[in-house]
C-alpha positions as CSV (number, residue, x, y, z in Angstrom):
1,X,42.7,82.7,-196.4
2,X,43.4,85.1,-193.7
3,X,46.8,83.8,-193.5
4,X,47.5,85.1,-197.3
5,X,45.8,88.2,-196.8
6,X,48.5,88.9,-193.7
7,X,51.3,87.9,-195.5
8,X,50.5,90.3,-198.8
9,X,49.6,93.3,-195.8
10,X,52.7,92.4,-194.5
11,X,55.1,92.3,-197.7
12,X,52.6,95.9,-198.8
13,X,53.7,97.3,-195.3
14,X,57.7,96.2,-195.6
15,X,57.6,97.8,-199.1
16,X,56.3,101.4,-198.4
17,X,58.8,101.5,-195.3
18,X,61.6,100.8,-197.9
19,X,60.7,103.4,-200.2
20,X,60.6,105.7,-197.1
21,X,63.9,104.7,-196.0
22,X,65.3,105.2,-199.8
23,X,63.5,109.0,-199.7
24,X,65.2,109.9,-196.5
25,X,68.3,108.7,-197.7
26,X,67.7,110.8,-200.6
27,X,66.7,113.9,-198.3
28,X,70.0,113.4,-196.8
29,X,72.4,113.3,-199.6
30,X,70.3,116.4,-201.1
31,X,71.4,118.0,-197.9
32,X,74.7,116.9,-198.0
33,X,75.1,118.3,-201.5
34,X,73.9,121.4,-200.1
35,X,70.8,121.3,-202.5
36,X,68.6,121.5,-198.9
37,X,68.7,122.8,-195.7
38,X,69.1,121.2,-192.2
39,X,65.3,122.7,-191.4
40,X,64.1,121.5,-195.0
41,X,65.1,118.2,-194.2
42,X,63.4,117.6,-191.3
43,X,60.2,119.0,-192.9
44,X,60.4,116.8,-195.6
45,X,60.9,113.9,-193.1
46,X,58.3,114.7,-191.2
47,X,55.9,115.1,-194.7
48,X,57.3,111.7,-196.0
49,X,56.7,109.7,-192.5
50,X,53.5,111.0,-192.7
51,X,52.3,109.8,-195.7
52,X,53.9,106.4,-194.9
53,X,51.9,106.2,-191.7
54,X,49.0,107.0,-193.8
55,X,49.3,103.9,-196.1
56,X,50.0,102.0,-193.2
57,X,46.9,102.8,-191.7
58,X,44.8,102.5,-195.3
59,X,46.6,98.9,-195.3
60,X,45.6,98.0,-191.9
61,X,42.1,98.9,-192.3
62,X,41.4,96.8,-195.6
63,X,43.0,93.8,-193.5
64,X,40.6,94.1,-190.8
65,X,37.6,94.7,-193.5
66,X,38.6,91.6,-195.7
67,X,39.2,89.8,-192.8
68,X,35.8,90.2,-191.0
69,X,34.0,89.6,-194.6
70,X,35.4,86.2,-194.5
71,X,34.8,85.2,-191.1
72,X,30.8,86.5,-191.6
73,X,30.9,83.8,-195.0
């Protein structure tokens, strides 16, 4: 069971990494269309890395709950 449970926290973590890479390639064609600037963009990078790192961490943490509720059954 704890085998499953790290192969869906690993497919949840490879999925919220993809949708950060789409909004920073997003960030960068806004700037390239001059819709942002240089500083903006690396605000917003920051912001969106930090929110991934987040959800990373929330992920992480329900592993390691779930996984020490099974091994106390």
């Amino acid at each position: 069971m704890t085998k499953v449970i790290g192969k869906m926290s690993e497919e949840a973590r490879v999925s919220i990494r993809n949708v950060r890479r789409v909004s920073i390639d997003d960030l960068k064609k806004s700037e390239k269309d001059k819709q942002a600037s240089e500083d903006e963009l690396k605000t917003l990078q920051k912001k969106v890395q930090t929110i991934t790192d987040e959800y990373i961490k929330k992920i992480d943490e329900l592993v390691e709950k779930k996984n020490k509720e099974l091994m106390e059954v």
